[in-house]
Each structure stands twice: as structure tokens, then as C-alpha cells.
TIMIBA-703382 format. One record per residue: residue in three letters; x, y, z of N, C-alpha, C in turn. Coordinates in pm, whole numbers, padded with zeros to 5 digits, always signed. Layout:
BEGIN
@code: ala; npx: X; npy: Y; npz: Z; capx: X; capy: Y; capz: Z; cpx: X; cpy: Y; cpz: Z
...
END
This chain:
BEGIN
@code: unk; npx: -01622; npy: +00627; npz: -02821; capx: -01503; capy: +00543; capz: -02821; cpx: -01548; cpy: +00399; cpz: -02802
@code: unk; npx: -01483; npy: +00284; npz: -02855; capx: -01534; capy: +00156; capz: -02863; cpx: -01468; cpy: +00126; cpz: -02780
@code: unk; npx: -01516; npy: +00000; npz: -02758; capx: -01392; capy: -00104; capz: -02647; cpx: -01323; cpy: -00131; cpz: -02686
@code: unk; npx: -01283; npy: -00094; npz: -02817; capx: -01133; capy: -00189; capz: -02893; cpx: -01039; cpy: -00104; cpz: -02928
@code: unk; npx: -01086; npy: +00075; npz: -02887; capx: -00968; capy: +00148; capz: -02942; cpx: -00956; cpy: +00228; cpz: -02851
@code: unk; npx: -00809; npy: +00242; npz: -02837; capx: -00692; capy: +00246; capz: -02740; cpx: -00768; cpy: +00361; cpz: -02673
@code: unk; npx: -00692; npy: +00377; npz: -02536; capx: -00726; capy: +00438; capz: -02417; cpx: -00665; cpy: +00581; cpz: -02446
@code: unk; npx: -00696; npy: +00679; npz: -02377; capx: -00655; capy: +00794; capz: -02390; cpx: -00489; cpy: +00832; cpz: -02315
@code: unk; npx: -00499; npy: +00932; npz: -02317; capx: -00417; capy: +01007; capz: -02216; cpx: -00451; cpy: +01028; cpz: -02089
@code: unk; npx: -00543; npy: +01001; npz: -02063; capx: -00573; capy: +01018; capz: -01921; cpx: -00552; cpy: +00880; cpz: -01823
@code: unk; npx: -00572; npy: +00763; npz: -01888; capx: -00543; capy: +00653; capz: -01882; cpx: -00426; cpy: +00639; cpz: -01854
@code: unk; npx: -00361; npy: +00672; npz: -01973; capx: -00196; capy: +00640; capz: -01997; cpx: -00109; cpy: +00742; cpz: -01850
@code: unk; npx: -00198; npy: +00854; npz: -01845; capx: -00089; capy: +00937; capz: -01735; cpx: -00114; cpy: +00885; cpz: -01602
@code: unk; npx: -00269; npy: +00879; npz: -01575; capx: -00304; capy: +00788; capz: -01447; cpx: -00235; cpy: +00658; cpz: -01409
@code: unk; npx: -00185; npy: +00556; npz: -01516; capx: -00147; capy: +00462; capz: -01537; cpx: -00013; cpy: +00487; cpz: -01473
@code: unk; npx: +00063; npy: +00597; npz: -01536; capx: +00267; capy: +00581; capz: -01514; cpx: +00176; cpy: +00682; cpz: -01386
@code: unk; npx: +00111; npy: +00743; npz: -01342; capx: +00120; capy: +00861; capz: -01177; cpx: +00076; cpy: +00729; cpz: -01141
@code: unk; npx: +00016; npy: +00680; npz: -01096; capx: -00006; capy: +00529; capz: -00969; cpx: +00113; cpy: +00444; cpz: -00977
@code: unk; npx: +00159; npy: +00423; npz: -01124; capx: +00255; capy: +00323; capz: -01087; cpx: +00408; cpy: +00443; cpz: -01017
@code: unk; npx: +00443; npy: +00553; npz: -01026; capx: +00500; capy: +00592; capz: -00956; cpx: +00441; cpy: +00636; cpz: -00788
@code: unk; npx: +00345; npy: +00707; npz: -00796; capx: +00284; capy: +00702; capz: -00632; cpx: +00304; cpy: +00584; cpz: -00518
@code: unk; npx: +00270; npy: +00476; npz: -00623; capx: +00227; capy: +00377; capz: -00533; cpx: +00428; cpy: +00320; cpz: -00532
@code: unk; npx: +00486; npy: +00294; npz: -00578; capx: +00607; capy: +00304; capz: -00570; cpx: +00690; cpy: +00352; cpz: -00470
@code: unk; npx: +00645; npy: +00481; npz: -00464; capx: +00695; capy: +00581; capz: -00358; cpx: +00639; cpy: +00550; cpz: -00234
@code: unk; npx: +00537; npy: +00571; npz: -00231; capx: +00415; capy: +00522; capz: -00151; cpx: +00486; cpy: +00396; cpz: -00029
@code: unk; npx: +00509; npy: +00297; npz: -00113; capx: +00567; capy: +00202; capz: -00038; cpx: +00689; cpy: +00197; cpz: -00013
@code: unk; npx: +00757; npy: +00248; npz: -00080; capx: +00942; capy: +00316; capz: -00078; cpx: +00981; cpy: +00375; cpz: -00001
@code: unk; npx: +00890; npy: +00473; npz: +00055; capx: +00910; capy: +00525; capz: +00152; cpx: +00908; cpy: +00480; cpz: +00312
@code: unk; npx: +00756; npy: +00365; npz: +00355; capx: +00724; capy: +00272; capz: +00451; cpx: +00856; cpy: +00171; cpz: +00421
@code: unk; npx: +00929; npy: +00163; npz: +00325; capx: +01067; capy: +00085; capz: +00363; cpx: +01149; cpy: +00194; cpz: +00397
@code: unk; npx: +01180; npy: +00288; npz: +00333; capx: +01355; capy: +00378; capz: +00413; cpx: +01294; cpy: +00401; cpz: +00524
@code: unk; npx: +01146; npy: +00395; npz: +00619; capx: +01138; capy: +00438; capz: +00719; cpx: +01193; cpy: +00372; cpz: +00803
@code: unk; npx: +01159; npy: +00182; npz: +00770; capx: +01210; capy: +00102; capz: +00799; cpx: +01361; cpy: +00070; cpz: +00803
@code: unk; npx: +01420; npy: +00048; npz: +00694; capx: +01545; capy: +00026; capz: +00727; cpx: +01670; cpy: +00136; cpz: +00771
@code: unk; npx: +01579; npy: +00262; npz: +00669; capx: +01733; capy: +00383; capz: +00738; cpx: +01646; cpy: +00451; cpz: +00803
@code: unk; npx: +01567; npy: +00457; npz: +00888; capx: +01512; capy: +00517; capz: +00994; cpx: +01468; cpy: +00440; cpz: +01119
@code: unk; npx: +01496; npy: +00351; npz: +01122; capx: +01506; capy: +00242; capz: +01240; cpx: +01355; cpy: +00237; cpz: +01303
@code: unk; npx: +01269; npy: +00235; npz: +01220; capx: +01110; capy: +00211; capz: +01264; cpx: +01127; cpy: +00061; cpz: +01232
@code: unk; npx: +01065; npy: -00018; npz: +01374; capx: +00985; capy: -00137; capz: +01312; cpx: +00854; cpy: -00132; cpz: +01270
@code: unk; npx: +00829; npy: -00184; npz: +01216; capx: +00695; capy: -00203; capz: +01143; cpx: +00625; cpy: -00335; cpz: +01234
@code: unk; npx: +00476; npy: -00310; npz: +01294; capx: +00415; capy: -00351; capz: +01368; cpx: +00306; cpy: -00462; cpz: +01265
@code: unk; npx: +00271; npy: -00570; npz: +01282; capx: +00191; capy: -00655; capz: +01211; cpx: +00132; cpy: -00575; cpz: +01074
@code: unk; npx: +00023; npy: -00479; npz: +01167; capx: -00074; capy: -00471; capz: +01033; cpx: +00030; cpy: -00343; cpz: +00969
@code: unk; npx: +00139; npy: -00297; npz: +01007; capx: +00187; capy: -00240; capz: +00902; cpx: +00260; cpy: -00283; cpz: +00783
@code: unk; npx: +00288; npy: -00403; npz: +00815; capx: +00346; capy: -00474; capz: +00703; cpx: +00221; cpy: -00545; cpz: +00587
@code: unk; npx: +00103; npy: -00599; npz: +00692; capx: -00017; capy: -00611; capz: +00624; cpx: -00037; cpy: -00546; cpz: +00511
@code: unk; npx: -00041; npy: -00359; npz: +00584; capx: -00059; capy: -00265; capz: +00450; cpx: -00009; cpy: -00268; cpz: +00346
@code: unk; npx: +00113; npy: -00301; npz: +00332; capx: +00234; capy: -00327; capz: +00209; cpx: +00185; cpy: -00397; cpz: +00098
@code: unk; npx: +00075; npy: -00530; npz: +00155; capx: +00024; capy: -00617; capz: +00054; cpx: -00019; cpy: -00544; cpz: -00088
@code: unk; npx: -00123; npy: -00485; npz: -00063; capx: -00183; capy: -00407; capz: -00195; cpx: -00089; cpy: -00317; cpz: -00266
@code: unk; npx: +00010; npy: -00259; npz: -00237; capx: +00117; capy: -00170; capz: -00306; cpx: +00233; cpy: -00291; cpz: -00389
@code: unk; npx: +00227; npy: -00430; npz: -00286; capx: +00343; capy: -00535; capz: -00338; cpx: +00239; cpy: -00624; cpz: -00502
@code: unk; npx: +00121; npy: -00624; npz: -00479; capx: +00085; capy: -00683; capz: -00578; cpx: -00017; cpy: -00560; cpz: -00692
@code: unk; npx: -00014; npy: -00431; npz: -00631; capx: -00068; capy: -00326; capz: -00758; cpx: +00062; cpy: -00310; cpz: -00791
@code: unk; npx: +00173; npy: -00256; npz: -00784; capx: +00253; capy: -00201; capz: -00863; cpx: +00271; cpy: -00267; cpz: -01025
@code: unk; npx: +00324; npy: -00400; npz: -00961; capx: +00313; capy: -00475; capz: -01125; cpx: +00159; cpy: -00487; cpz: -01181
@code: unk; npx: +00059; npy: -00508; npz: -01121; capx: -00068; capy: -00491; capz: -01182; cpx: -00074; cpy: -00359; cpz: -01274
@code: unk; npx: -00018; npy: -00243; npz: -01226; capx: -00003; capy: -00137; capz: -01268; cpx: +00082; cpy: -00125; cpz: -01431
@code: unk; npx: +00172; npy: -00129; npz: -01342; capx: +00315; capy: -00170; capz: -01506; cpx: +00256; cpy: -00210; cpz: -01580
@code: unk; npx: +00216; npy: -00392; npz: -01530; capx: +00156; capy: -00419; capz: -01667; cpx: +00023; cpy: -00320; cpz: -01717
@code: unk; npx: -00077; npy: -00292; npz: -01685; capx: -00145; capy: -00184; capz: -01752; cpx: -00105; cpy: -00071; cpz: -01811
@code: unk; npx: +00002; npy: -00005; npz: -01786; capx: +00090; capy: +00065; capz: -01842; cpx: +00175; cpy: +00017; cpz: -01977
@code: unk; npx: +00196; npy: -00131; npz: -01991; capx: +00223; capy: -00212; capz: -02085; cpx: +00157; cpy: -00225; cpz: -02201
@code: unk; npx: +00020; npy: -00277; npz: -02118; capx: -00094; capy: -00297; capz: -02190; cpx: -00150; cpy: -00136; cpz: -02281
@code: unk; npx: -00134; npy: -00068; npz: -02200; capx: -00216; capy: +00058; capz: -02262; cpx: -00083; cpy: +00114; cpz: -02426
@code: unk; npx: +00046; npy: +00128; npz: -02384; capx: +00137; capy: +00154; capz: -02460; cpx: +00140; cpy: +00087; cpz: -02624
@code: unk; npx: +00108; npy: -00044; npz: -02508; capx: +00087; capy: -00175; capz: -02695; cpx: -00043; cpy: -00143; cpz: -02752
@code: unk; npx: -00132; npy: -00037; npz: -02734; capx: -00208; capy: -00027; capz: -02774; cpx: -00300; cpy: -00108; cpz: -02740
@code: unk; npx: -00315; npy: -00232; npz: -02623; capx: -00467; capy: -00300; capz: -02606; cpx: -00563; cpy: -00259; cpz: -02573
@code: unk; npx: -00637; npy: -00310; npz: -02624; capx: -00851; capy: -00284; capz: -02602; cpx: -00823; cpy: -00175; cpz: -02485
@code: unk; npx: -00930; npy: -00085; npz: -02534; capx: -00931; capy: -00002; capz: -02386; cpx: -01029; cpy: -00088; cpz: -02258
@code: unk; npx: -01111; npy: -00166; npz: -02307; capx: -01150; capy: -00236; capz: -02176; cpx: -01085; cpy: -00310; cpz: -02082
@code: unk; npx: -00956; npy: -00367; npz: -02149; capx: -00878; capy: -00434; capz: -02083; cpx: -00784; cpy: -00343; cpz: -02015
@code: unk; npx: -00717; npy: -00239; npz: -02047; capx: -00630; capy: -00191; capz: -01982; cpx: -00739; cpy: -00127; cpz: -01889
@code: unk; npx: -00850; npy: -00049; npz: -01923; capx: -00954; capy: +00011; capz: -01806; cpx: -00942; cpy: -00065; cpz: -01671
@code: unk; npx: -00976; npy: -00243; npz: -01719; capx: -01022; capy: -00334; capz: -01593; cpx: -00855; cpy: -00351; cpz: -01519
@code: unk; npx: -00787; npy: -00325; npz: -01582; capx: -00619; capy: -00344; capz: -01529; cpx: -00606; cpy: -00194; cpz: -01394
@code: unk; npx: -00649; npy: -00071; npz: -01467; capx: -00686; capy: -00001; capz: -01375; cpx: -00808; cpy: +00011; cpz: -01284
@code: unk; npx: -00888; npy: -00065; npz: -01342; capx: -00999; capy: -00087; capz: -01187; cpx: -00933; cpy: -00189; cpz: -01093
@code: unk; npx: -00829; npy: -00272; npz: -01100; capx: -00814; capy: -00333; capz: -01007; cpx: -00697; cpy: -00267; cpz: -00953
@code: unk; npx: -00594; npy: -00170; npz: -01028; capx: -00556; capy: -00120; capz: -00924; cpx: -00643; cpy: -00027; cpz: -00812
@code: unk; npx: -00726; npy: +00028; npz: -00859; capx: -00799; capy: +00107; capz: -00744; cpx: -00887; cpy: +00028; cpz: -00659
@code: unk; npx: -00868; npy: -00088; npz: -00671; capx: -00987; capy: -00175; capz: -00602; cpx: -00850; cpy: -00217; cpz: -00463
@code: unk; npx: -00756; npy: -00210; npz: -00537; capx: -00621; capy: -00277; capz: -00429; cpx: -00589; cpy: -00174; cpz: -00322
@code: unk; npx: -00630; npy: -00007; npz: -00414; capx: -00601; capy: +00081; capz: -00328; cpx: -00695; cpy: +00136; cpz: -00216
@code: unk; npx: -00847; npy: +00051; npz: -00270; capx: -00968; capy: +00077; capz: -00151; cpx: -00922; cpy: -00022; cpz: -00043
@code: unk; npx: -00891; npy: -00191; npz: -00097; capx: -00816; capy: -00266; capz: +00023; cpx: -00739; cpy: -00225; cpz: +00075
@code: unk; npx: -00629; npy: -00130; npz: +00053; capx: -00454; capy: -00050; capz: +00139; cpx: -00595; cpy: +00072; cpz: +00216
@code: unk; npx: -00709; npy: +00106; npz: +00140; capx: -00749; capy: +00220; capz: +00284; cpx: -00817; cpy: +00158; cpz: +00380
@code: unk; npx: -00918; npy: +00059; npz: +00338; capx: -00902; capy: +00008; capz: +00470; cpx: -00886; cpy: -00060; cpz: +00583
@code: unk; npx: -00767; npy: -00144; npz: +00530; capx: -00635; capy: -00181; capz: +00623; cpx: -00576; cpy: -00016; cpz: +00669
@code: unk; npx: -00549; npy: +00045; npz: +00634; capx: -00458; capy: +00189; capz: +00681; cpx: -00602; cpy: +00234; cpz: +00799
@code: unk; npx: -00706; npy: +00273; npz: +00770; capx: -00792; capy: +00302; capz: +00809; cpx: -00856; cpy: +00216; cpz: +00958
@code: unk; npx: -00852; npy: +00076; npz: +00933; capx: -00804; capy: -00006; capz: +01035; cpx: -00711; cpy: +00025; cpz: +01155
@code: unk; npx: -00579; npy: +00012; npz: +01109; capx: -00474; capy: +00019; capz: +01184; cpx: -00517; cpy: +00186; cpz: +01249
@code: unk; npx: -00521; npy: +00231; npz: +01185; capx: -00519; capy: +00416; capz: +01255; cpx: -00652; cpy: +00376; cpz: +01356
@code: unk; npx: -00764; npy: +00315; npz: +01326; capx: -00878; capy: +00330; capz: +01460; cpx: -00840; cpy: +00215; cpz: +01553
@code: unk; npx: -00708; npy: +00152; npz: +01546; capx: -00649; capy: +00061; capz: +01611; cpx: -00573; cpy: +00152; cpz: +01719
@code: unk; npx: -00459; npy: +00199; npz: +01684; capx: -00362; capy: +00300; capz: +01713; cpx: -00474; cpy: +00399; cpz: +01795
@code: unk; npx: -00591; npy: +00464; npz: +01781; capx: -00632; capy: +00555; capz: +01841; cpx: -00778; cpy: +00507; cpz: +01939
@code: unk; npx: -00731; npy: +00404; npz: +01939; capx: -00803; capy: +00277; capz: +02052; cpx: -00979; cpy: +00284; cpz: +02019
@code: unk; npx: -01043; npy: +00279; npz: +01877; capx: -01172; capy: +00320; capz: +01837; cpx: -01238; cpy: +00165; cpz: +01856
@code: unk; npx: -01154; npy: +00055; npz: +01846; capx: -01133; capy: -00058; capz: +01824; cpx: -00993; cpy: -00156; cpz: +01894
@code: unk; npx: -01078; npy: -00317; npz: +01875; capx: -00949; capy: -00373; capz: +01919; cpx: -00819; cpy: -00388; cpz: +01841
@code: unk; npx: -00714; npy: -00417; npz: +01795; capx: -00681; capy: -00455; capz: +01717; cpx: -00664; cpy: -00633; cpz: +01752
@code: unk; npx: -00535; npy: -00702; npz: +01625; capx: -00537; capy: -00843; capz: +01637; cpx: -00471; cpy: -00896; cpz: +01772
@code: unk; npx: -00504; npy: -00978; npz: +01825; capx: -00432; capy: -01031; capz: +01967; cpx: -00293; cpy: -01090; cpz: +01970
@code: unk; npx: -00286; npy: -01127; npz: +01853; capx: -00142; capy: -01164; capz: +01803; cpx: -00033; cpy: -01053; cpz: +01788
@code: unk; npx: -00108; npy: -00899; npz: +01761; capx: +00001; capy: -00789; capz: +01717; cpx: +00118; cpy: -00743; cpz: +01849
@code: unk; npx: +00223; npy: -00742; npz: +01833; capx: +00321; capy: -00710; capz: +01930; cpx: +00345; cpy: -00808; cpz: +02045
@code: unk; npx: +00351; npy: -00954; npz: +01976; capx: +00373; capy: -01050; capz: +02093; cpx: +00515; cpy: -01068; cpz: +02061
@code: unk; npx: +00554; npy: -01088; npz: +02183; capx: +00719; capy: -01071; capz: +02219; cpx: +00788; cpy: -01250; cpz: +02152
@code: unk; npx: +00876; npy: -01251; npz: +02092; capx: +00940; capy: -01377; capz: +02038; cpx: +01047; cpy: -01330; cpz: +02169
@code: unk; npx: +01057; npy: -01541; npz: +02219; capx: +01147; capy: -01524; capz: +02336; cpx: +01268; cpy: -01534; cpz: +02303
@code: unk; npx: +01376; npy: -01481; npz: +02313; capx: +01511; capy: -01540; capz: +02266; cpx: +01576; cpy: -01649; cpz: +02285
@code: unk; npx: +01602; npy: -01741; npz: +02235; capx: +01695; capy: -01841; capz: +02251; cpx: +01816; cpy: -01831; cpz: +02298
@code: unk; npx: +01922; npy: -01946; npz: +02332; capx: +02009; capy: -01941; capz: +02391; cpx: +02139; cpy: -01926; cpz: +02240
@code: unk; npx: +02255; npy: -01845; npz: +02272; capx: +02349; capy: -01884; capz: +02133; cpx: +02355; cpy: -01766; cpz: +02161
@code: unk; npx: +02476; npy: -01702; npz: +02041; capx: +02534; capy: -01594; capz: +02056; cpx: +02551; cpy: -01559; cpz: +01886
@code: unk; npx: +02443; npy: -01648; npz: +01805; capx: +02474; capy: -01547; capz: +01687; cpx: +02330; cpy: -01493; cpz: +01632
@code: unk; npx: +02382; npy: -01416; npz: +01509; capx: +02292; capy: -01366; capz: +01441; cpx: +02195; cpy: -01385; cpz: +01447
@code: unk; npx: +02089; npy: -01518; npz: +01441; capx: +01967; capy: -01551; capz: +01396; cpx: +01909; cpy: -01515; cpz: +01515
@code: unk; npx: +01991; npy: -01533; npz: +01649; capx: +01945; capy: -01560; capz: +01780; cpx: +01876; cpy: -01406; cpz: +01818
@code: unk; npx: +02004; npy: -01301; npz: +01739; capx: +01975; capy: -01227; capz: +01784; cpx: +01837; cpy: -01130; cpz: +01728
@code: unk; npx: +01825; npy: -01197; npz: +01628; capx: +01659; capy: -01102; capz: +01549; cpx: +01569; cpy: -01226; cpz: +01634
@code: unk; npx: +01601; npy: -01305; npz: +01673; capx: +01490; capy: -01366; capz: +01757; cpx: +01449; cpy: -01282; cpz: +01851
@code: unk; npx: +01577; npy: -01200; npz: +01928; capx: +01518; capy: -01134; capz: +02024; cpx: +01458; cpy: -00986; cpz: +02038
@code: unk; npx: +01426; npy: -00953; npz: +01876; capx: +01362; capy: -00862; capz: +01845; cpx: +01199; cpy: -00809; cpz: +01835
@code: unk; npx: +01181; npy: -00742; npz: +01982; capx: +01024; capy: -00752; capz: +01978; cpx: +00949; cpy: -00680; cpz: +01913
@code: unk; npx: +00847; npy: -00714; npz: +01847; capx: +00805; capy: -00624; capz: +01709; cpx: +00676; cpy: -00500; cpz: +01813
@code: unk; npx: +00690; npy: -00402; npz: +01737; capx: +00626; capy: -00318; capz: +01817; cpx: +00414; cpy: -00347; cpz: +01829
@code: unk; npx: +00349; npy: -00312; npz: +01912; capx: +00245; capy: -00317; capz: +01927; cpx: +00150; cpy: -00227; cpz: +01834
@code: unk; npx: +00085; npy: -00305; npz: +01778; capx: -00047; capy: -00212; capz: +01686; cpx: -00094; cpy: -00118; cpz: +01714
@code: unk; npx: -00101; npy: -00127; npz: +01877; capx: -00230; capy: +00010; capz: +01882; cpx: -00126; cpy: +00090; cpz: +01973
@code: unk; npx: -00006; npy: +00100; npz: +01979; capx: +00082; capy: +00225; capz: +01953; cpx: +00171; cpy: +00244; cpz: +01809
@code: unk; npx: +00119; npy: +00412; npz: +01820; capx: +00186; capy: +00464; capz: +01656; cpx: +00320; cpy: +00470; cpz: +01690
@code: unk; npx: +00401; npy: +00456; npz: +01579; capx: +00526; capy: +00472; capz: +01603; cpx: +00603; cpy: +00592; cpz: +01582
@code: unk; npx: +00519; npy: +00689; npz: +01564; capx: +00554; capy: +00811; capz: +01513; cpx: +00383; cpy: +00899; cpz: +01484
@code: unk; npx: +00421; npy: +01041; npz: +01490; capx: +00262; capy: +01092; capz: +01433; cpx: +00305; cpy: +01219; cpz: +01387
@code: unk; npx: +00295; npy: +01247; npz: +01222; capx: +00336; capy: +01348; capz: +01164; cpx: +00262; cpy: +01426; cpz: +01132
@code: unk; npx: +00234; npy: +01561; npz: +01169; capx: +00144; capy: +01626; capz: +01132; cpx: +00009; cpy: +01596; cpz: +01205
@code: unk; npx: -00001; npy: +01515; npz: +01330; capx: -00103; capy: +01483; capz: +01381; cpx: -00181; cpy: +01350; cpz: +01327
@code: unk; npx: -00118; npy: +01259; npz: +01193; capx: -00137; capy: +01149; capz: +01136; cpx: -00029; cpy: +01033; cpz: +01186
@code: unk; npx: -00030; npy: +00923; npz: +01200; capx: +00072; capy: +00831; capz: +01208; cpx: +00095; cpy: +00746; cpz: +01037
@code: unk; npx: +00220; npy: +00679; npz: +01045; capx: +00220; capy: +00604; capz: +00938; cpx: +00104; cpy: +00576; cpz: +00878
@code: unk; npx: -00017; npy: +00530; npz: +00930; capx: -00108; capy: +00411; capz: +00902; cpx: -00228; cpy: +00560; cpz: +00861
@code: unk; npx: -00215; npy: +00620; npz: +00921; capx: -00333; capy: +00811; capz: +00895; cpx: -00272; cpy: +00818; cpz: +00752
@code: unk; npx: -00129; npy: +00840; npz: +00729; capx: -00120; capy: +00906; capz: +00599; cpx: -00111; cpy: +00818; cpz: +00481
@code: unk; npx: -00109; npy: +00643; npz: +00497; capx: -00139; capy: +00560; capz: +00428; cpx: -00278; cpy: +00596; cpz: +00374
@code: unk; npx: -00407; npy: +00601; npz: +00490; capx: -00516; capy: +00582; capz: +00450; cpx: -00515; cpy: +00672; cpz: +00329
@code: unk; npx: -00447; npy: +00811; npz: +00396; capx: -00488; capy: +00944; capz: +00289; cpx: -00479; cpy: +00906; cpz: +00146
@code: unk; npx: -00303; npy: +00802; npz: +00126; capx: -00235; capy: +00808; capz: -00009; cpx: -00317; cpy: +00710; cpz: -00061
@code: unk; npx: -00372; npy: +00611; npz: -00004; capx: -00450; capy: +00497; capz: -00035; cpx: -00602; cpy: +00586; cpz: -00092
@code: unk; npx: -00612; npy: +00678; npz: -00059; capx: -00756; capy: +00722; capz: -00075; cpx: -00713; cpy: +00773; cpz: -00200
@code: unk; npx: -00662; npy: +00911; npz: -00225; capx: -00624; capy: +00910; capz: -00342; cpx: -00607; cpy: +00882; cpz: -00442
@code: unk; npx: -00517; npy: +00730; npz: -00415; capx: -00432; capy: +00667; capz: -00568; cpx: -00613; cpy: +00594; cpz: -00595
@code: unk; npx: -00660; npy: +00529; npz: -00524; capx: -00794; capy: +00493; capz: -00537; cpx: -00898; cpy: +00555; cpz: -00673
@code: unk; npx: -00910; npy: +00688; npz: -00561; capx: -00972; capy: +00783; capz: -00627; cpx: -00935; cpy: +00836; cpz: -00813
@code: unk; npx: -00824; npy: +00812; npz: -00772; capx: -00769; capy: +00859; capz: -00921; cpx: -00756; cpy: +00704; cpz: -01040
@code: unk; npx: -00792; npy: +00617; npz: -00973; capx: -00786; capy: +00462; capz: -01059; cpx: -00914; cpy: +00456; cpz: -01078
@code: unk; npx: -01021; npy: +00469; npz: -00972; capx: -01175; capy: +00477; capz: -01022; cpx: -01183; cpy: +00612; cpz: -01168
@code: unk; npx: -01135; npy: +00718; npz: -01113; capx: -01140; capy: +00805; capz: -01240; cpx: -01104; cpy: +00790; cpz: -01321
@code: unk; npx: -01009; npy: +00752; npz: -01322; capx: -00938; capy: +00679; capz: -01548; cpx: -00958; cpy: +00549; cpz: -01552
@code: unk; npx: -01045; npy: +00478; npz: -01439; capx: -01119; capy: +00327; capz: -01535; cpx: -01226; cpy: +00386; cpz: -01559
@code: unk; npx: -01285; npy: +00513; npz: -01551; capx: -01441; capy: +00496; capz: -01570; cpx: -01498; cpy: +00634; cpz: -01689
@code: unk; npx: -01370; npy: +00745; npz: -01659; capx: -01421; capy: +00843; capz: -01779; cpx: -01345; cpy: +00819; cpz: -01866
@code: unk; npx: -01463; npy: +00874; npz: -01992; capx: -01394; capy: +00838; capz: -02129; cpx: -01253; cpy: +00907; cpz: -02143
@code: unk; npx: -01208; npy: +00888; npz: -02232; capx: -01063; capy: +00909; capz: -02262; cpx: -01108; cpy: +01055; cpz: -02360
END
């Protein structure tokens, strides 16, 4: 196969499974958030980064592969999603030897904002203290948020190194 003709199916399915995983992936670290009343602690929002800027990295490779472009280009579209998903493991991977005290975490994580004086709205997310890093906020299955990030992060990884690198 040359570099100039189109990518396979393996490409193309890896391509739409990450851009849905990683979707979910992060879809889910929000309903935990908003309809499950978890705050999200510094580096958990940290984690979000690589899922907020692969997804469209993704699409578009999914774009790219559909219009038929160079398979090198859509390939390198999927090496950088899996390069985003080695950065989400280890940030996830981080935070979990944070949470299970292997390490320090940041000195900044879970510092209390003081509330101001007033009686409305703004005042009152002022006085919302964000939870501390190196307690989990939950542990499912014996993993916390940031354990089963690493896992999904390892994965979607794993599977972006595999359809940038075998032939189609």
C-alpha cells in the first residue's frame, strides 16, 4: 500500500470507535459531574484536556479518511490521537498514585476559595470548596475516577498506536 492510497477499514473503524470512546469517555466524567453531584478535583479536570482536544482531532481524521486522503495523513491524525491518549494515561495514572498517597500531589489542589460577603449567586460558587486530589471521590470496583481513566486512556491509546501503524 502507498502513502497516497486510502486507508483501510481498520483505520476507518478505529477512527469512528475512538471518536465515540473518547466521547463517552469524557461524557460520562461530566454526568458524573453535573447529575451526580461529584466535584471534580484539579487534576481531574486536568484529565479532560486530551479527550477536549482528541475528539475533534479525531473527527477530523475520520473526515480525512472518508474524503479519501493520503493514508499518511489520516495515519499521523491517528497517531496523535493516541499520543493524546498516552498524555490522558499519564495524567490519570498521576492522579491515582496521588489519591493512593505513592506521591505528592500539586500544593495548589483543594485550596479552599474564601467566600465573600453578598447574598447572590456568584458569591455563592465562591464558596464552593473544590475537593482535594489525593482523596478519591468515589472507588468503583476498587478503581477511582482517575484508576478507570488510566485503564480507558490505555486502551483508546493502544488501539490508535494499532491503526496508525498496521497496514490496512
Amino acid at each position: 500500500m502507498s502513502l497516497a492510497s486510502p486507508v483501510g477499514r481498520l483505520q476507518h473503524f478505529a477512527l469512528a470507535f475512538l471518536a465515540v470512546a473518547m466521547t463517552v469517555t469524557v461524557g460520562t466524567a461530566l454526568g458524573f459531574q453535573h447529575l451526580g453531584g461529584y466535584i471534580p478535583c484539579k487534576l481531574c479536570i486536568e484529565q479532560r484536556t486530551p479527550y477536549y482536544i482528541g475528539i475533534p482531532v479525531i473527527l477530523a481524521g475520520l473526515a480525512a479518511a472518508l474524503a479519501k486522503a493520503p493514508a499518511f495523513l489520516v495515519r499521523a491524525i491517528i497517531l496523535a490521537g493516541a499520543l493524546l491518549m498516552t498524555w490522558s494515561l499519564y495524567l490519570a495514572v498521576f492522579h491515582a498514585g496521588v489519591e493512593w498517597a505513592w506521591w505528592p500531589g500539586p500544593t495548589d489542589c483543594g485550596v479552599a476559595v474564601m467566600p465573600s460577603t453578598g447574598g447572590n449567586l456568584l458569591d455563592a460558587l465562591d464558596s464552593v470548596v473544590p475537593p482535594s486530589c489525593d482523596q478519591a471521590a468515589g472507588r468503583f470496583i476498587g478503581l477511582s475516577f482517575a484508576g478507570w481513566n488510566a485503564v480507558a486512556s490505555f486502551f483508546l491509546a493502544a488501539i490508535g498506536y494499532v491503526a496508525a501503524f498496521r497496514k490496512a
